[in-house]
C-alpha positions in Angstrom: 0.0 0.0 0.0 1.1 3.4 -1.3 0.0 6.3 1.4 0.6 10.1 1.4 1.2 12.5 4.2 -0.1 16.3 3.7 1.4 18.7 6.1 4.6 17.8 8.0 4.4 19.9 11.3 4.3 18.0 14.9 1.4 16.0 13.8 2.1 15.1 10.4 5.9 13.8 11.6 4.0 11.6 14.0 1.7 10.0 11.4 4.8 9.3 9.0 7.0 8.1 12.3 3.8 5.7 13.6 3.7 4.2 9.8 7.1 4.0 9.1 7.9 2.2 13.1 4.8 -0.4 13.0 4.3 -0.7 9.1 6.9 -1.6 7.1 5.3 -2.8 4.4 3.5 0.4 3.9 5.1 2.6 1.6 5.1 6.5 2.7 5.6 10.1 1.1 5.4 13.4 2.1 3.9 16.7 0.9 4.1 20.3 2.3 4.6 23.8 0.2 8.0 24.3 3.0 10.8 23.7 1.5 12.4 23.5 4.5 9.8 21.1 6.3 10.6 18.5 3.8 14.0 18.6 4.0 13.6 17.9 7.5 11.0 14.9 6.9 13.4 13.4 4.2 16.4 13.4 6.4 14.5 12.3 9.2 12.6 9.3 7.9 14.4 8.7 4.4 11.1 8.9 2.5 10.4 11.0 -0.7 9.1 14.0 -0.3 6.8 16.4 -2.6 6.1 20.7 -1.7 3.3 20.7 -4.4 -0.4 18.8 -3.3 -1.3 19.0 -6.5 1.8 16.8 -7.9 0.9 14.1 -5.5 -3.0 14.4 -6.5 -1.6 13.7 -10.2 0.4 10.4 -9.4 -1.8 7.2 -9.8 -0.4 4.7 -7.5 -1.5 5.7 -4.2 -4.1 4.4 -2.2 -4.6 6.7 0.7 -4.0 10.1 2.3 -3.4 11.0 5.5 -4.5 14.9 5.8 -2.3 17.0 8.8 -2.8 20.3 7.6 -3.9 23.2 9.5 -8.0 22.7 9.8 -9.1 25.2 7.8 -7.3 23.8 4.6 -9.0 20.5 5.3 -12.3 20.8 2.9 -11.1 21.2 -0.1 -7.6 19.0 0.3 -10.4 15.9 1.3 -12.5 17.3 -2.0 -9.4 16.6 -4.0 -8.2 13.2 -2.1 -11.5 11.9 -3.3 -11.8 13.1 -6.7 -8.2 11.4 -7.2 -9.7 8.7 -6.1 -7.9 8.3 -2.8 -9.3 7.3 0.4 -8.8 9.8 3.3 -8.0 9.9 7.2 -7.9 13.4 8.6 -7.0 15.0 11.9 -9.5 16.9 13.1 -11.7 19.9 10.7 -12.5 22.5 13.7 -15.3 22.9 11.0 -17.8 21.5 9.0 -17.8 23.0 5.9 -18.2 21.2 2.6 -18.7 18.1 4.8 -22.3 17.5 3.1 -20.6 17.5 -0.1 -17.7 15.4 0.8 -19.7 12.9 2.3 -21.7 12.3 -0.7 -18.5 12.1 -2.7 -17.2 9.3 -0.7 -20.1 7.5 -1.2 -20.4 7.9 -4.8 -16.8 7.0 -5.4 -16.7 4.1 -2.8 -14.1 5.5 -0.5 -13.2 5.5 3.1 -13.1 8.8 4.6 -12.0 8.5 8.5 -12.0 11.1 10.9 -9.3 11.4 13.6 -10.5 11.4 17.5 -7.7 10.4 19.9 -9.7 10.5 22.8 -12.2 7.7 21.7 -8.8 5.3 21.7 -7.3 5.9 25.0 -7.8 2.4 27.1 -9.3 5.2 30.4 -12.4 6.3 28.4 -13.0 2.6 26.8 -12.8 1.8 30.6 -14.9 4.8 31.7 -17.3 4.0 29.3 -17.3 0.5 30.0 -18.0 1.0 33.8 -20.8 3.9 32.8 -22.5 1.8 30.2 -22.7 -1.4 32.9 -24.5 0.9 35.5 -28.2 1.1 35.5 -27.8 4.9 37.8 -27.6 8.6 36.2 -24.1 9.2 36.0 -22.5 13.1 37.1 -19.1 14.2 35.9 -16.7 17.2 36.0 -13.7 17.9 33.9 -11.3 20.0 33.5 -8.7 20.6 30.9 -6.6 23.5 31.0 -3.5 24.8 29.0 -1.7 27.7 28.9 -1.4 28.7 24.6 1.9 29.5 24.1 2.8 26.1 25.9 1.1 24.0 23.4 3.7 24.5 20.7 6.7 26.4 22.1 9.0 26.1 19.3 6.7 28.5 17.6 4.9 31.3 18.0 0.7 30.9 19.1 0.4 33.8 16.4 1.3 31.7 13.5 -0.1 28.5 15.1 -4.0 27.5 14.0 -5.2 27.9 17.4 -4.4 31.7 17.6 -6.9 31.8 15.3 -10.6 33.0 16.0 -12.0 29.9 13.6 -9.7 27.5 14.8 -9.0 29.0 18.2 -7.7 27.0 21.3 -10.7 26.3 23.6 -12.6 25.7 20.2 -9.7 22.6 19.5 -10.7 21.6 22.9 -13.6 21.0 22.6 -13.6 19.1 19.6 -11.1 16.6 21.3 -13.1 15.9 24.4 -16.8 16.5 23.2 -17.1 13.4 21.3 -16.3 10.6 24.0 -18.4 12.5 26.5 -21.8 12.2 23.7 -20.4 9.0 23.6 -20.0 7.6 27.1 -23.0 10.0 28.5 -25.3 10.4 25.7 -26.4 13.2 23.0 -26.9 16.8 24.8 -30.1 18.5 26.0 -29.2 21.9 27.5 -26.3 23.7 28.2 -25.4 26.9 30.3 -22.2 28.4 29.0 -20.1 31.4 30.9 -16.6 32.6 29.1 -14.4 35.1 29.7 -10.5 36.1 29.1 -8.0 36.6 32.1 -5.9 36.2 30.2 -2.9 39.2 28.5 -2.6 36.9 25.3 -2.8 38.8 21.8 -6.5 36.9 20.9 -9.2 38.0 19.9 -11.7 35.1 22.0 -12.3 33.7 25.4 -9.5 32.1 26.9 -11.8 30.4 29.5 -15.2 28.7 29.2 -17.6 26.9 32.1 -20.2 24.7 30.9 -22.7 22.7 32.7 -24.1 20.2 30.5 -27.7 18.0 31.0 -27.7 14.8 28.9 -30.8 13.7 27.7 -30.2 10.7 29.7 -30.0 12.6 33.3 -26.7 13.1 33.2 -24.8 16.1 34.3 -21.6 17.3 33.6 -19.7 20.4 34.7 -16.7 21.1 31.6 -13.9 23.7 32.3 -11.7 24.8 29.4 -9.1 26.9 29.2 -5.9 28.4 28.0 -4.7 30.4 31.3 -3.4 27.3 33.5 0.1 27.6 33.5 0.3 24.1 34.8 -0.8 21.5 32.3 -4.0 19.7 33.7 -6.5 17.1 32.6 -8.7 16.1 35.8 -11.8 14.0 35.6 -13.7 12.9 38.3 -16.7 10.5 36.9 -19.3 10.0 40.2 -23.2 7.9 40.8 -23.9 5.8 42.9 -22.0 2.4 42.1 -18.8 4.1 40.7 -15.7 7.1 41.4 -13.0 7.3 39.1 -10.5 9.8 38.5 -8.2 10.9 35.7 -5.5 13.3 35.5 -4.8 12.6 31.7 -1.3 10.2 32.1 -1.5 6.5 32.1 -0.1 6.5 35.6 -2.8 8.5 37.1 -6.4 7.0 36.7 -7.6 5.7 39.7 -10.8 4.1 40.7 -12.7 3.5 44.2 -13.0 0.4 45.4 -15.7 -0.1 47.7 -14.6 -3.2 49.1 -11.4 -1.8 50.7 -12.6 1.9 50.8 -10.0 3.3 49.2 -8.7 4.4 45.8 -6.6 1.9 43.4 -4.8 2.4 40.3 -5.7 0.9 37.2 -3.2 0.2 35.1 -4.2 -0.7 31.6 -0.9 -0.3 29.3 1.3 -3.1 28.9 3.6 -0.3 27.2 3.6 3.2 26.7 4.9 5.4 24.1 5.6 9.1 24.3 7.3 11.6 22.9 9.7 14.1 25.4 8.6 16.9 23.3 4.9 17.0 24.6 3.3 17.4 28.5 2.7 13.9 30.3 -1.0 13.7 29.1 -0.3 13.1 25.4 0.9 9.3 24.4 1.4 7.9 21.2 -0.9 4.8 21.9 -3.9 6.3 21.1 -2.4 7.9 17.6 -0.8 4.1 16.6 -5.1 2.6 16.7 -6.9 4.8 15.1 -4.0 4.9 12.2 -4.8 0.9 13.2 -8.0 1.2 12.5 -8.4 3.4 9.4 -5.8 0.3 7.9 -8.1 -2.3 9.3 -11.1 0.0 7.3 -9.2 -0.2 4.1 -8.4 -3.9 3.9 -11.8 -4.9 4.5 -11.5 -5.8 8.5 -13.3 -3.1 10.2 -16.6 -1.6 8.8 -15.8 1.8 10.5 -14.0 3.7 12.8 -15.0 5.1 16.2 -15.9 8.5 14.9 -17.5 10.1 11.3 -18.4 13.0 9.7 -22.0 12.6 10.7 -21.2 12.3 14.2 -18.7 15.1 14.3 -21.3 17.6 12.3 -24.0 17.0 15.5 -20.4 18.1 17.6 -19.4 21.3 15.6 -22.9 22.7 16.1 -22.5 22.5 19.5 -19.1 24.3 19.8 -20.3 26.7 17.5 -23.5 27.3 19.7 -21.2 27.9 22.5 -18.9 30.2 20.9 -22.2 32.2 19.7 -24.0 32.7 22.7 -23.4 35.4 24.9 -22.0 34.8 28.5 -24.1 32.8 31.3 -26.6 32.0 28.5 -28.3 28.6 28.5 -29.4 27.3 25.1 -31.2 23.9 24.2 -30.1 21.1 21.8 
């Protein structure tokens, strides 16, 4: 199998590393408009590189593409993956535009279009939904993720990064990483009451910090904290009803769940190995990246109908998060 990677920042390097390390038999390429950026992927991984989309677009011998541009290039780099009759895995869109169309175009040309979401492959939230899904009680949760902007890639700027962006702001990415395994685990959203504001001094033109309570159609309750101002790097979950308490702070190392039987909390250790990169904080592992590329494989060779997330799934997300971005503070809106 021929694949192609478009865009070669921090996530596109992963993707071709993750291939290259657990496929060998897959043959990979690389495509960004730096000049520079694929020198660096060339020398790095000894792969043939391409700085013009359309030139790869033009080849006939590839099967797949993975997409690891900034978001709001997505769209129209999926449109032409599919009319070149390439199938398509791509991070994350931040948006939904031309998914209607693109959609339709996957279906009419029989190809697989997969859509990236990390957080529905981590081995805590297959566990936490596990545990939620096995209890017959209404299930409460509070989260909070928090990270300060200019941490999140410090060999560059936040300014020239997608998520100084008002479209494809911070908070906005956020969301769209942790939104979809809590519709999944707790069930599609009734209301919402939303408060934002910005404390902090960064050059952006959007909230920096957003509380949301969140009612499930189910019963269940959530309270969601998002923001861009903690200094410290934090992911803490506490999931609570009746029958179950667990607790995340984001790292393998440090989900925990009560155990009524002794009264006291125990770890739960559900890696057998874990891979990680020096150049990110503690909460992001490479486990989660190496399955869903897994997956979308599995998809293409006829093992796996689907993967965890889709288009359809993530357009009932993005009108959420753009709800929430719209509404003015302390507003509460229905689904």
């Amino acid at each position: 199998m021929n694949v192609g990677v478009i865009g070669l920042g921090s996530m596109g390097k992963r993707r071709i590393r993750l291939i290259k390390e657990n496929f060998p038999e897959i043959n990979v390429v690389g495509i960004d408009n730096s000049d520079e950026r694929c020198e660096e992927v060339k020398s790095l991984f000894n792969i043939d590189v391409y700085n013009d989309s359309n030139e790869f677009f033009n080849l006939d011998d590839f099967d797949a593409v993975f997409i690891s541009t900034p978001p709001l290039t997505h769209s129209n780099l999926i449109k032409q993956a599919l009319n070149s009759n390439l199938n398509v895995f791509t991070e994350i869109n931040l948006g939904s535009e031309g998914y209607a169309e693109n959609i339709d175009l996957s279906n009419e040309n029989e190809l697989v279009l997969f859509l990236s979401s990390t957080q529905l492959y981590r081995k805590e939230i297959n566990y936490i939904d596990s545990q939620v899904q096995d209890s017959d009680k209404v299930t409460n949760y509070i989260y909070h993720i928090g990270n300060y902007l200019p941490d999140w890639h410090p060999w560059e700027s936040y300014k020239n990064f997608f998520v100084g962006n008002k479209k494809t702001n911070g908070c906005r990415e956020i969301l769209a990483i942790e939104l979809p395994w809590i519709v999944n685990v707790f069930g599609n959203i009734e209301k919402l009451h939303v408060s934002k504001n910005k404390i902090t001094d960064l050059e952006i033109d959007y909230p920096d910090s957003f509380f949301i309570n969140i009612i499930h159609e189910n019963g269940s309750r959530g309270a969601l904290i998002v923001d861009l101002a903690s200094r410290k790097a934090v992911r803490n979950l506490e999931i609570i009803n009746e029958d179950i308490y667990l607790s995340w702070d984001g790292t393998p190392q440090g989900f925990e769940e009560f155990d009524f039987d002794v009264n006291e909390m125990k770890k739960l250790n559900l890696y057998e190995e874990i891979s990680k990169e020096n150049d990110y904080n503690q909460t992001i592992i490479e486990n989660a990246y190496l399955e869903e590329i897994k997956d979308f494989f599995n998809v293409l060779s006829g093992n796996a109908e689907c993967g965890l997330h889709s288009f359809e799934k993530d357009k009932y997300i993005l009108d959420i998060i753009d709800r929430i971005e719209e509404i003015s503070d302390s507003e509460v809106f229905e689904v």
